[in-house]
N, C-alpha and C positions, 0 to 999 in steps of 0.2 A: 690721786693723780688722774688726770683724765686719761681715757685711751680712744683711741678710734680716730685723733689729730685729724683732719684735711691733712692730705699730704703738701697741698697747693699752697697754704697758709705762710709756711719756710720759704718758699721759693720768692726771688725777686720776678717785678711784671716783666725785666726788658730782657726776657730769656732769646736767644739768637732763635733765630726763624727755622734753625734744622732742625728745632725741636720742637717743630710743629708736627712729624711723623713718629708714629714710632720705633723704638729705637729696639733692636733684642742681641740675645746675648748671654753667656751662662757659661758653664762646662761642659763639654760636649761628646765628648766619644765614651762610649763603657769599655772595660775592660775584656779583653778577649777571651773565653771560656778556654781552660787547658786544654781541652779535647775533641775540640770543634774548631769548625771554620770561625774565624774572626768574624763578630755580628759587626753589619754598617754602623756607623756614627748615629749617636738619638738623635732626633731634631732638636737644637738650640731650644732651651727654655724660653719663653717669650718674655722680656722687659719691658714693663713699662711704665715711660717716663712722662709724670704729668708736666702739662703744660699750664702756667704760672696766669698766662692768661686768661683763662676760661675757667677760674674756680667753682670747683664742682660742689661745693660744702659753703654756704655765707649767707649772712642776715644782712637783708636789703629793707630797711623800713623806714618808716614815714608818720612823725605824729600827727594824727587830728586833733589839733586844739580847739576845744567848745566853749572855753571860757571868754566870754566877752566877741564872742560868733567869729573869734579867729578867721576857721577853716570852716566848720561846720556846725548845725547849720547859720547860712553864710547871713542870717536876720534871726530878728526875734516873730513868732505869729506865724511863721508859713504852714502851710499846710502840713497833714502829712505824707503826701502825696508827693510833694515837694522837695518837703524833707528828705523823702525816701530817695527821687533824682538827685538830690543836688550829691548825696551818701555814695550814690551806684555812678557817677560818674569820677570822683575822688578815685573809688577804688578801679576805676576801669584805666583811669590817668597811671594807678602805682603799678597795674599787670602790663600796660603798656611799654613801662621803662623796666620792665623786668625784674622788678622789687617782691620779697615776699614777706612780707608783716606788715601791720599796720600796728599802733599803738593810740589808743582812743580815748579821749580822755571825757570819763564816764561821771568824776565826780569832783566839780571846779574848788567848789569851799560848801562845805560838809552840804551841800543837795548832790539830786540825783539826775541824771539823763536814763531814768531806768524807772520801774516800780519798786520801789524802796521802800520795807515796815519801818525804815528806823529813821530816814532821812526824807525831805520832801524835794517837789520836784524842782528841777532847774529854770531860774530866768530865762535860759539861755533858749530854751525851747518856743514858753510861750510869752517871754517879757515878763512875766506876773511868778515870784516866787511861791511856790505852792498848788500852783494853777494844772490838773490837770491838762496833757496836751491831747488825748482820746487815742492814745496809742503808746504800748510799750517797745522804746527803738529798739532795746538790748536783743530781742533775739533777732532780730533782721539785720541790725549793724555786726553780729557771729556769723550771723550763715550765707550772707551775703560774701563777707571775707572768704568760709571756706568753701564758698562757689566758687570762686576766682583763685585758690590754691594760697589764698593768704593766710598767714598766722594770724591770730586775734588778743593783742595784752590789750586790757582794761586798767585805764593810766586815772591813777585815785592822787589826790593831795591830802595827806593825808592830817594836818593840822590846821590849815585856814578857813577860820568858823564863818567871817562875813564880807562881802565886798562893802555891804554897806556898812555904815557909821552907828544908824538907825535901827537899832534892834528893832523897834516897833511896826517896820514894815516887813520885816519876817513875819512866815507863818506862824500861830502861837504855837503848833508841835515844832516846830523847829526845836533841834537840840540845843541850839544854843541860848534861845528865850527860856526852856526847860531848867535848863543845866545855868543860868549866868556864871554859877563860883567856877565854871570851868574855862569860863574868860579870862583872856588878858587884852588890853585894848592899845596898839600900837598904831601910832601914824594913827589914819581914819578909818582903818580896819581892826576884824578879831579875829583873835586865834586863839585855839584852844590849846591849855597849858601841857608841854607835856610831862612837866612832872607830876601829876596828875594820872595815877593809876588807873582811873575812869577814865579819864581821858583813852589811855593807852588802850583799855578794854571796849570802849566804843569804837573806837578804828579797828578792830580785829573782827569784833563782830560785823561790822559794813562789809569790809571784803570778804569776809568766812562767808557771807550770805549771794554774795555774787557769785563763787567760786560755787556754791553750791546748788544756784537756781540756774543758772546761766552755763552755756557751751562756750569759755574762754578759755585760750591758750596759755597768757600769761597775767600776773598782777602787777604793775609797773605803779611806781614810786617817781615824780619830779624831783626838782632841784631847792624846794622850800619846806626847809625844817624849822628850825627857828627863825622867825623874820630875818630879811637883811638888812645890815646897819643904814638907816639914813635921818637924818629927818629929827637929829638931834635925840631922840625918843629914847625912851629907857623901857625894854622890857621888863616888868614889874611882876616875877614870880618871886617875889621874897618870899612870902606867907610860906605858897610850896615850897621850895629850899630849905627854911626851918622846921618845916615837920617832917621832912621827908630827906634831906640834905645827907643825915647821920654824918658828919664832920669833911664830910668830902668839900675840895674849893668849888665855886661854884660852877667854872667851864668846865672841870671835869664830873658834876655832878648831871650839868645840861648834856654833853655826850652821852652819858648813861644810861639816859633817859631816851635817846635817839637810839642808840642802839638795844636797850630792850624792848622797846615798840619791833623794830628789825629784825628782830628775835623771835617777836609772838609773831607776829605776820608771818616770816618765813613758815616755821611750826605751824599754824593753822592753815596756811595753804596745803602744804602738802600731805599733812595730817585728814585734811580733806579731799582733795584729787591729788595724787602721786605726782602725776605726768603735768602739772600747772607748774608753770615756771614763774618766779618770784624775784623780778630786779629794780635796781634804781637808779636815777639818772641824775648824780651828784654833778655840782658845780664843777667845773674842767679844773683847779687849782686843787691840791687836799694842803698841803702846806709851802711853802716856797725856801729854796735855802735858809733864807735869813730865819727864820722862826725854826728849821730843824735840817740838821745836815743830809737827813733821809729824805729831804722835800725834793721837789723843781725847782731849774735854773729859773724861775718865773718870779716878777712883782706884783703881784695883782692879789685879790683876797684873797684869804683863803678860808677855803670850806671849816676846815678844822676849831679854827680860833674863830671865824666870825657869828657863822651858823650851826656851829656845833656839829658839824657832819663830819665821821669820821670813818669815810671808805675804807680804808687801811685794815680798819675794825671787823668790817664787816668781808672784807674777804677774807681773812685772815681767821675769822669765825665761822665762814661757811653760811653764812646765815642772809645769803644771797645766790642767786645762780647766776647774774649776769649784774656787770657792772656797764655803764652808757655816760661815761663822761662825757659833759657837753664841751666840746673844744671849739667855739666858733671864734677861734684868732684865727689870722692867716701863718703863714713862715714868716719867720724874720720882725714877728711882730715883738718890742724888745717886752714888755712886761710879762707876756702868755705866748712863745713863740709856738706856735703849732708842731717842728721841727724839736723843740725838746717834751714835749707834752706826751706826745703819741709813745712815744720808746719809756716813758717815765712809765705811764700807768702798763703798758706792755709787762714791763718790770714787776711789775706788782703783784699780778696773777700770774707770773709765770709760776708753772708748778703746781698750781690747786686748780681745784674743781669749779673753779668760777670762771665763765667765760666773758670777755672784753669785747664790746661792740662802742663804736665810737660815734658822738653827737655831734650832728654837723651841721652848723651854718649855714641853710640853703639860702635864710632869709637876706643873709649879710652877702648875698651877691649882688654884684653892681652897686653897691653903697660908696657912694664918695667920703666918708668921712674918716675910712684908713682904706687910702690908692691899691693896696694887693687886692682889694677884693674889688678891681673896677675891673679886671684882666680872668679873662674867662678860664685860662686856666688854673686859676688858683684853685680850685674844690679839686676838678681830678685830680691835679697832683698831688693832694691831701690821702687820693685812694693807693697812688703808685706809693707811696714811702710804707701807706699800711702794711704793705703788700710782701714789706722788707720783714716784717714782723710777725712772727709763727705764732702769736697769743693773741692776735688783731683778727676776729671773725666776723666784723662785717662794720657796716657805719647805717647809720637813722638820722632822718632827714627832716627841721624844722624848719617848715610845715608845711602841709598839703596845699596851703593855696599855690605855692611855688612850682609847684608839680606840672600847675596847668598855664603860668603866665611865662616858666621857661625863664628865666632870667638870664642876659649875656645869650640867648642858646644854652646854655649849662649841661641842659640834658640832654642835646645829642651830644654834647663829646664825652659826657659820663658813660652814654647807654655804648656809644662806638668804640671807646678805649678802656670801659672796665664792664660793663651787661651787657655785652652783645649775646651770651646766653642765658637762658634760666641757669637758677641755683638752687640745691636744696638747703635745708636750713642746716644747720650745724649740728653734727652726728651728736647725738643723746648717751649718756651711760647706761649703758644695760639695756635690759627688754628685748623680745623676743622680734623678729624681721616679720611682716605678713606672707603670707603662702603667695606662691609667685600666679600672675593672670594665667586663667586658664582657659582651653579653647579660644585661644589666638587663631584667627584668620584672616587672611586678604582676599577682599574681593572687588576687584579692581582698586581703584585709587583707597577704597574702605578698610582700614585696622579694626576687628571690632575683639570685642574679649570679654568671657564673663565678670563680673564685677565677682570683687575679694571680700568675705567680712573682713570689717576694721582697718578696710581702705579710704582714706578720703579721698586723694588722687591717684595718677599713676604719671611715670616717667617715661616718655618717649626716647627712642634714640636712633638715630640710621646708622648703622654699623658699614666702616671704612671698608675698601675691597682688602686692605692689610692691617693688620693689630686687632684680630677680630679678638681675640678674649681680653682686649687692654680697650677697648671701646669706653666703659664706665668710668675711666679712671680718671678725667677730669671730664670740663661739661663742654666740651670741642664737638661733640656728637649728640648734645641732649639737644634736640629742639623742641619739646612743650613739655610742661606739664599740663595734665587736662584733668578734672574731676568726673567723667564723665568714663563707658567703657569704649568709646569711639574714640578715632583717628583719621583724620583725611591727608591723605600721604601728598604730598607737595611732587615725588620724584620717585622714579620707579627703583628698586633697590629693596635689601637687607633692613627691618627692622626689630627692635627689641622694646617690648614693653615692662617695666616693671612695677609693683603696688608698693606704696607709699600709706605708712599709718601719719597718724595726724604729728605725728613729732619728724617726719622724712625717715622713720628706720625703713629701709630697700629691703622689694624681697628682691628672690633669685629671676631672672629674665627669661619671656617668653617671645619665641621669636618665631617671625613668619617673614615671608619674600613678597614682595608688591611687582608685579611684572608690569604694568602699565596705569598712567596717572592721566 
């Protein structure tokens, strides 16, 4: 079971306005000694009651998609100078609307955006698979993030072998010119099988290798396991099914195989770094009534029976830390209503150790071709219903270009009615808090503090003239996070600093007075 909940998670957003203050309260007088004067009344215990609006604990992220220059980078050949701008202004766009993760997607169909022994480089970079770009992004697209107080998952696909048709314009190290028996050729693409135990052992070792050269927070899984159905195509792993099948039918021998790839990933992540977090971002359906009474009211695919993905599996094994269903319906949409969706997979992980962040449709704003998503406020109220739900810790947003062209406005009325503060990321199990800032000072408008080992940031807060030890309890009081051990005070007042390890465990608060800004 999890412990350490956000307490804000439970609560609904439209909490009454008098409990914007807060509120105290307790048992109050002690008992009078038999042989003495009656002692005064103790001072009331302090209460305090967070406020629903200003969640102090949530994953606010944002995928960068590279495959096909999505989001970044925005061409093929730029520089990398360029490159490195076009990176630092993305991330400057997600610290602006108050977001803390990014999710980056490092490896489109089995190349690399990174220096890779096993995989070569990406199209995506320099147009030419194979092609040196004369610079490795991976450690500046890490520490760029946690310069800006962002989380960093490295978003892998981790079975589509080629965009192209033409093996012969891959590089000859390519894995999959190497390897062909580990093709299967669907539609005008290839993917690698995954019943296919090589198979499953080359994806492990890709990301074991990342996890272990590279400063990444998390290892992140998309929405494509077994192709999806179109195009009349048959995927054609008979061969593997008979040597490897042992009498199982055949979708439930293809789950198997998805979930023991799930398995070794998971295990070798953290077999590797403890603190990397390991999740995936299944198709928003797992099954729909009609196919199982434990499904959603929903008509649309589903993940289970089409692409073999079976979430269900994988929370239920533990063998994920976060699940990120992509829900890009609106409400009321009849096949995937978004109103039965969100409470469905809530449902799901209530009770285990895996936590629910939800995939959101930024791209499907203002689209005309379903009317809810032309009305600006369709996405916020997607956050307000989450907000119903105590197993709902955050939402992630496809895709970064969206960030910066605003669609409808979208993003001031997210940032005004749901991040008008920072957040930190959602309390970790276990582990130990960092030792709280020391030598705290103000001099004049200046917060400055020594820096903490095994700090990456720290949490600002100006403390109320009332509910001073009820301050942290949501984020009504947090106004920055900064990585840095300075503070420029905005207003003269009571402040508290506290240190932040790279996962948000809080130490204990240092606090000094700013008399004039």
């Amino acid at each position: 079971m999890r412990t350490g909940r956000p307490l804000l998670a439970a609560a609904a957003v439209a909490i009454a306005a008098t409990t914007a203050a807060y509120t105290f309260g307790g048992p109050g007088a002690q008992a009078a000694a038999p042989t003495t004067k009656a002692k005064p009344a103790a001072k009331p215990a302090e209460k305090c009651v967070a406020d629903a609006r200003y969640p102090k604990r949530q994953l606010r992220g944002v995928w960068i998609a590279t495959v096909k220059n999505i989001d970044w980078p925005s061409a093929t050949g730029l520089s990398p100078a360029k490159q490195r701008a076009e990176y630092v202004k993305i991330l400057d766009n997600a610290v602006r609307r108050n977001l803390n993760a990014v999710f980056v997607q490092v490896r489109p169909a089995s190349d690399a955006l990174y220096k890779s022994p096993y995989e070569p480089w990406s199209q995506y970079l320099t147009g030419t698979p194979g092609k040196d770009p004369g610079w490795d992004p991976l450690p500046f697209l890490t520490a760029e993030a946690h310069k800006r107080g962002l989380e960093f998952h490295a978003w892998f696909n981790p079975y589509r072998a080629a965009y192209d048709a033409n093996l012969r314009r891959l590089p000859a190290a390519h894995p999959a010119r190497q390897h062909p028996d580990w093709l299967v050729k669907y539609g005008e693409q290839y993917y690698y099988n995954p019943g296919l135990p090589q198979v499953r052992d080359h994806v492990v070792k890709v990301v074991t290798d990342v996890v272990k050269r590279y400063d990444v927070d998390g290892i992140h899984f998309d929405d494509y396991f077994y192709p999806y159905p179109g195009g009349g195509s048959t995927f054609n792993d008979r061969a593997a099914f008979r040597k490897y099948g042992d009498g199982a039918k055949l979708a439930d021998w293809r789950r198997a195989n998805v979930n023991t790839l799930v398995g070794q990933v998971h295990k070798a992540v953290h077999d590797t770094k403890k603190d990397v977090k390991f999740g995936i971002s299944p198709f928003g359906i797992w099954r729909n009534k009609a196919q199982d009474p434990t499904g959603s009211a929903t008509a649309g695919m589903s993940a289970y029976d089409s692409i073999y993905a079976d979430a269900r599996a994988w929370i239920k094994s533990g063998t994920v830390d976060y699940v990120m269903p992509q829900l890009y319906w609106p409400r009321g949409f009849k096949a995937a209503d978004y109103k039965v969706l969100a409470p469905w997979w809530a449902n799901e992980v209530k009770g285990t150790d895996v936590r629910l962040y939800i995939g959101q449709g930024l791209y499907r704003v203002g689209a005309t071709d379903v009317p809810t998503w032309t009305k600006p406020g369709e996405l916020p109220a997607h956050l307000t219903l989450n907000s119903k739900y105590a197993d709902i810790d955050g939402d992630v947003y496809f895709s970064a270009k969206q960030l910066a062209t605003n669609p409808l406005k979208v993003w001031d009325r997210l940032v005004k009615q749901h991040y008008s503060r920072p957040a930190l990321l959602p309390l970790p199990e276990g582990g130990a808090a960092p030792a709280k800032p020391a030598k705290l000072k103000a001099s004049g408008s200046a917060l400055t503090w020594t820096a903490v080992p095994g700090a990456r940031s720290y949490a600002v807060y100006k403390v109320p003239g009332s509910g001073k030890s009820c301050q942290a309890t949501d984020a009504r009081n947090l106004i920055a996070i900064v990585t840095g051990s300075s503070y420029t005070a905005q207003a003269p007042g009571t402040y508290q600093v506290t240190a932040l390890d790279a996962l948000t465990r809080e130490s204990k608060p240092a606090e000094a007075t700013v008399s004039a800004t």
